[in-house]
N, C-alpha and C positions, 0 to 999 in steps of 0.2 A: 381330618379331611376325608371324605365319601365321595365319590363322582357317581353319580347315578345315571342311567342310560340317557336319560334327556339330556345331561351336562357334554355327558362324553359326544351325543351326535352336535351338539349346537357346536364344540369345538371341530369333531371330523367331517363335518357337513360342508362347510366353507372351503375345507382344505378338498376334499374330492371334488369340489365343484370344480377348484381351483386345475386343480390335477390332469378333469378331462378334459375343460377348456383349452387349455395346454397339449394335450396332446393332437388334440386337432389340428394343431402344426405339421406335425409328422403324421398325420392323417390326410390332411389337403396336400399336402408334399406328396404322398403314395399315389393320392388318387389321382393327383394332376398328372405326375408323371408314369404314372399306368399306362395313358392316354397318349404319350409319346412316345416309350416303347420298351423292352424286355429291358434290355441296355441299360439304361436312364434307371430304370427300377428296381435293376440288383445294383445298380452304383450306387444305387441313394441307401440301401441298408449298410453298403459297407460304408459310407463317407459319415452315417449317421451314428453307426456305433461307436464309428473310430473318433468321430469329436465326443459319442457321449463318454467315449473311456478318459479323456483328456480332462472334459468340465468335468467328471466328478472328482479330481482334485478338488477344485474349486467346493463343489457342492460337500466333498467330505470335511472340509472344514469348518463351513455354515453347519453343518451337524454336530459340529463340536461346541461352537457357536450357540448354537439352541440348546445344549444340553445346558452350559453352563449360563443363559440366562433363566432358565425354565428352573434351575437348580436359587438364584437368587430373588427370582420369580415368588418362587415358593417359600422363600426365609423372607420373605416382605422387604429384602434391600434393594427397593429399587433404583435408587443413587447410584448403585454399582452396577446395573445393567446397559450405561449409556456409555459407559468407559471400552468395553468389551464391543458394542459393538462398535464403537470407532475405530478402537484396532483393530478390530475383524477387517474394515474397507481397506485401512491402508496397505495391509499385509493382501488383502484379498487384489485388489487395482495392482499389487507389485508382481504378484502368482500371474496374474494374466498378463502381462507385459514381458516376462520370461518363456511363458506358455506358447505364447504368440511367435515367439523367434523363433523358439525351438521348434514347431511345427511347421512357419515357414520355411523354414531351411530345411526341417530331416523328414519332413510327409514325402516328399519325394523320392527318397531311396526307401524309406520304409515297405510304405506302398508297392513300390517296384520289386523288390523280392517277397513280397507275399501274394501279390495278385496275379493270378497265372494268364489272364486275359488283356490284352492289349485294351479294347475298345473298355473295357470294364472300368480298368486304370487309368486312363483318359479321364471320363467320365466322375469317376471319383473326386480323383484331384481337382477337377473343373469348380467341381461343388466344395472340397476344403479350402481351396484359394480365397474364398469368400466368407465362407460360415466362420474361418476361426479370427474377424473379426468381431464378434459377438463374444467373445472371454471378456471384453473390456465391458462390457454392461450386464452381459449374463453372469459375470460374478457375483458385482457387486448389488445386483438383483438379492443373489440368495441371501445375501446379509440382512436384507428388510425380511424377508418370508423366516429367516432364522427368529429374528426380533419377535414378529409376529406371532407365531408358532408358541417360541420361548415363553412369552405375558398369557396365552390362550384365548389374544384375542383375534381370529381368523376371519373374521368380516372381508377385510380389507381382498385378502388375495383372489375372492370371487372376483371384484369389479376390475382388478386389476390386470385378469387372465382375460377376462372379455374383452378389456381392452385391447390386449397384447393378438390373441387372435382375432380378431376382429380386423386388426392390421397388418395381418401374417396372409389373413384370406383372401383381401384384393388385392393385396400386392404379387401375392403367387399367381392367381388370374390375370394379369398385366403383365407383369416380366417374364412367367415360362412358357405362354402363349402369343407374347405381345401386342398387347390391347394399348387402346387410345395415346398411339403413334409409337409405341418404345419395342423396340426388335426384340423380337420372337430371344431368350433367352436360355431356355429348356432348366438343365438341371443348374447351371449358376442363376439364375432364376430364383430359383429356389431358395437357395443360398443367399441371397441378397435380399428377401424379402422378411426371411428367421431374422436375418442381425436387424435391419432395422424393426423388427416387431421387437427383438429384445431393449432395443432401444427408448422405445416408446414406451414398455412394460418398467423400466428403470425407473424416465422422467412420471411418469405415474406414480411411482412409491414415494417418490420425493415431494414431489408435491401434495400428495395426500397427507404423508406424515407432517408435515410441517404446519398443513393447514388442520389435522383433526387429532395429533398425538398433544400429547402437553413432551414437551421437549426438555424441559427444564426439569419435568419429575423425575427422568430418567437419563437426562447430562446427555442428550445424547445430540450430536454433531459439534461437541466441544473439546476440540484436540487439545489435548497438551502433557510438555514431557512426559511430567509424573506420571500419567499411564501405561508407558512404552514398558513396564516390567509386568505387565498382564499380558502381553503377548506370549512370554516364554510358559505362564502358565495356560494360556487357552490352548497352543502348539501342546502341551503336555496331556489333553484331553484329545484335542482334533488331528494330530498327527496319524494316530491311529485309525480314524475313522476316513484320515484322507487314502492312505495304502489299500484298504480296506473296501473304500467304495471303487480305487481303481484297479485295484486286483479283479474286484469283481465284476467289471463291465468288461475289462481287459479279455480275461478268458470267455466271455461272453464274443467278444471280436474273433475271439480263435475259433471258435465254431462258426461265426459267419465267413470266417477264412477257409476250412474244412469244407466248409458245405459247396465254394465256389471252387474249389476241385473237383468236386463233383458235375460241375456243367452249369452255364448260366440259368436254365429252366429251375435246378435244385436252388439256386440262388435268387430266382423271382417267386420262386413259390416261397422260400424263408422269406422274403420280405414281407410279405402280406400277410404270413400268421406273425411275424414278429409286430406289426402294427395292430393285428387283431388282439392279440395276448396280451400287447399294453392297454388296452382297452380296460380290461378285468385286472393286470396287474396295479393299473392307478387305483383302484377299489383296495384291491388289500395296501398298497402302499401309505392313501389316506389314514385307514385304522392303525396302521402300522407306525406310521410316524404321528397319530394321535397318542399311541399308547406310547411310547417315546417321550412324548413332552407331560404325560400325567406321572407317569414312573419319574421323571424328575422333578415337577413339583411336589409329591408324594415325599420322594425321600429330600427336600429342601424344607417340608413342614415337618419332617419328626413323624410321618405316618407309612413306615417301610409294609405297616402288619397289613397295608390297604391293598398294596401292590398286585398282587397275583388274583385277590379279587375281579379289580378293576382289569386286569389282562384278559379274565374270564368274558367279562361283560362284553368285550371291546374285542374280541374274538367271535364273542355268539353274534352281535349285529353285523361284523363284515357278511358273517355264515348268510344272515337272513338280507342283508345287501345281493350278494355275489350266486347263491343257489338258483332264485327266478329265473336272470340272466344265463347261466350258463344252460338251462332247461331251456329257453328260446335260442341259444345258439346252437344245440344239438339239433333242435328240430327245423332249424332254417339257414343250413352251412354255405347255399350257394347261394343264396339273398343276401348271405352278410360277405363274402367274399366280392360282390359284383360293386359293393361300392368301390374298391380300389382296383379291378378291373375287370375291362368289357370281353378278355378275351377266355372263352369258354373253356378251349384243352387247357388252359393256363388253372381255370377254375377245379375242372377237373381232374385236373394231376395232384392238386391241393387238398382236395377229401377228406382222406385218410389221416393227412397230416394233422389235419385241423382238427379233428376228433382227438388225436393224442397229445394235442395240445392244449384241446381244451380242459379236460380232466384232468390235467397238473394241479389246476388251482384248487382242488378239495385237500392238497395237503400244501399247497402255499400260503393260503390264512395262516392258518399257526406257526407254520414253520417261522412265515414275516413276524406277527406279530410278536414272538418269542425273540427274535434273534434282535428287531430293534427294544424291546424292554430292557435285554442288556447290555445294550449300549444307553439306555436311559438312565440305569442306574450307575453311569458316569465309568465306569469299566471295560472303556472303550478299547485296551488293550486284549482283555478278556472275548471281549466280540470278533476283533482280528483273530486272535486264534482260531477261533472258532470259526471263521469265512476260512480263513485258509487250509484247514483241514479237508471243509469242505470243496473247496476249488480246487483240491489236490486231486480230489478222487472225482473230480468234474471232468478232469484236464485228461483226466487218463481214460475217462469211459468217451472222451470225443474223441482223443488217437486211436481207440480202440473200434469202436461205433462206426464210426465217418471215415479215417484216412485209413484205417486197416483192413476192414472190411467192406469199406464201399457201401453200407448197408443202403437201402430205402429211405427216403428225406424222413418218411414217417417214424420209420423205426428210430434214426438219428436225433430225433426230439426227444426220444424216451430217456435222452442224458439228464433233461433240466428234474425228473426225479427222482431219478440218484442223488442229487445237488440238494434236493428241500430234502429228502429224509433223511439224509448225513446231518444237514444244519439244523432242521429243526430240534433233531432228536440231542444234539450237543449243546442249544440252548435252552430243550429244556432239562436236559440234567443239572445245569448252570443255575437255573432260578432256584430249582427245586434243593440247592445243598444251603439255599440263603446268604453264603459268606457275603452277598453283595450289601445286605441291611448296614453293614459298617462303613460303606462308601463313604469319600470323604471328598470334594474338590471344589 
């Protein structure tokens, strides 16, 4: 088995569509609430981190999920791909029903000793009270996009993410400005527009797959017992990649904690590079999690010698993706800053920052697409070590950076490349020793 660049984009093509569509969520969430005020704008990157630190539980286990269908994928058993993911849902619908409690009840005191601003904290909370109803549908969302992903056939989640934003956009326009009769809601607003768009993005998967998957090739929505001992082995894969994706958001939260020490202005200008930087991070993430599902169908057909090939390949077209782009955001930083807001010193304080943030991503390619290949080659263990080294030495250049020194927002960005060149450079000494060819799961 070869994957050639036309194979690899037909697969990563769908999924970055999917990706930026999506992100336009927390896109129209910036921009709208820009337009209402600092407040509202730093509270939405922390209410936004701190649910995505939470879903990537959720979402670390649909990665365990896709490896090991993309791994059955690949050995042509497709009969055993529809068992996995039914207990993917069940296990997944039980994670958010726990999730939900635990953050209705402990966001409160959490929040409260981390966030050093009253209004901020308000503000925050306004907007999790709401949002983390969406675990019960954004979970079991990621189980279809796992399935998806898994088989290579990625069509589906283009029309699926149109949908979903499509219905995240006028409801944000309605609810946090209050249009055609429903009270002005500002940043719960917000909030309540995401869950029902995840909602919508759900009933969409469901009903597409049932009317265009063949169901029966792949057993899949046929619960029963004799399944329930494939749990303990997918947890055996996704365990790992669950700690793993929330470590990583986690410390992620800590710097947007660090940074709102610094003053709410450091905390509105982090919000709009961190929605600008997701912009280009959906790009590597796309290649990234394409090279993920080839490195497991790769080593599921017996073709380990293909691997690092195909990482080449799938590496040089993010390059030729992601280079254009960042040459238009260098030459046009306060045209792309004015979508998320109208106010100038706001833009202007952001400059510098935005520049040192944009040039991260000439060593974020590789560094992504390396560190999810070995988590493709089912060594999902191997890859947490390897995040947690480097989050180690993340954690300590933001106490160092941000709370010790107080530095410049600008300089304080300069943490996320410490972070890629500790990780990349550990996965790839990882690919490069091979032990992974023997993978077994």
């Amino acid at each position: 088995m070869r994957f050639t660049h036309r194979q690899i984009l037909h697969i990563a093509g769908p999924i970055l569509i999917s990706l930026l569509m999506e992100h336009l969520i927390g896109m129209t969430d910036t921009a709208f609430l820009g337009r209402v005020g600092e407040i509202e704008l730093g509270a939405s990157a922390l209410a936004g981190v701190y649910y995505l630190a939470i879903f990537m539980l959720g979402f670390g286990f649909s990665t365990g999920v896709q490896i090991m269908i993309g791994r059955r994928n690949g050995e042509g058993k497709y009969g055993a791909i529809g068992p996995i993911f039914n207990q993917g849902c069940i296990f997944q619908l039980t994670l958010a029903t726990l999730l939900f409690f635990l953050s209705w009840f402990g966001s409160p005191y959490i929040l409260e000793l981390l966030i050093q601003s009253d209004k901020v904290y308000e503000a925050t909370l306004s907007y999790l009270n709401w949002r983390i109803f969406g675990f019960f549908f954004s979970f079991t969302a990621l189980l279809f996009r796992a399935f998806y992903v898994g088989i290579a056939d990625t069509r589906t989640l283009t029309a699926n993410s149109v949908v979903m934003v499509s219905t995240n956009i006028v409801l944000n326009y309605i609810l946090i400005f209050g249009k055609l009769g429903f009270p002005a809601l500002g940043i719960a607003g917000a909030a309540i527009a995401s869950v029902i768009a995840e909602m919508v993005s759900l009933l969409f998967f469901v009903f597409y797959t049932l009317w265009r998957v063949n169901v029966k090739k792949y057993g899949l929505f046929c619960f029963r017992h004799d399944e329930q001992h494939l749990l303990s082995r997918i947890l055996n894969i996704s365990v790992w990649t669950m700690i793993q994706a929330f470590v990583s958001i986690s410390t992620w939260f800590l710097f947007f904690i660090a940074v709102e020490h610094l003053g709410e202005r450091p905390l509105a200008i982090t919000n709009i590079l961190r929605n600008i930087s997701t912009f280009f991070f959906i790009i590597v993430s796309a290649f990234a999690t394409t090279a993920s599902s080839l490195v497991s169908n790769l080593m599921g057909s017996g073709s380990p010698a293909k691997v690092i090939e195909t990482i080449r390949k799938v590496t040089r077209l993010c390059y030729w993706f992601i280079l254009p782009l960042l040459l238009v955001a260098t030459l046009f930083p306060t045209a792309i800053m004015r979508i998320y807001t109208d106010n100038l010193s706001l833009i202007d304080s952001s400059v510098a920052s935005f520049y040192v943030m944009i040039f991260v991503y000439l060593l974020s390619v590789p560094a992504n697409i390396l560190f999810n290949a070995v988590s493709g080659t089912g060594n999902t263990r191997s890859a947490l070590f390897i995040e947690v080294i480097a989050l180690a030495v993340y954690v300590f250049s933001v106490f160092y950076i941000v709370l010790y020194r107080k530095a410049d927002i600008a300089l304080c960005w300069t943490t996320e490349y410490i972070y890629l060149l500790v990780m990349g450079f550990l996965a790839y000494r990882y690919m490069r020793k091979g032990i992974w060819k023997e993978k077994r799961i």
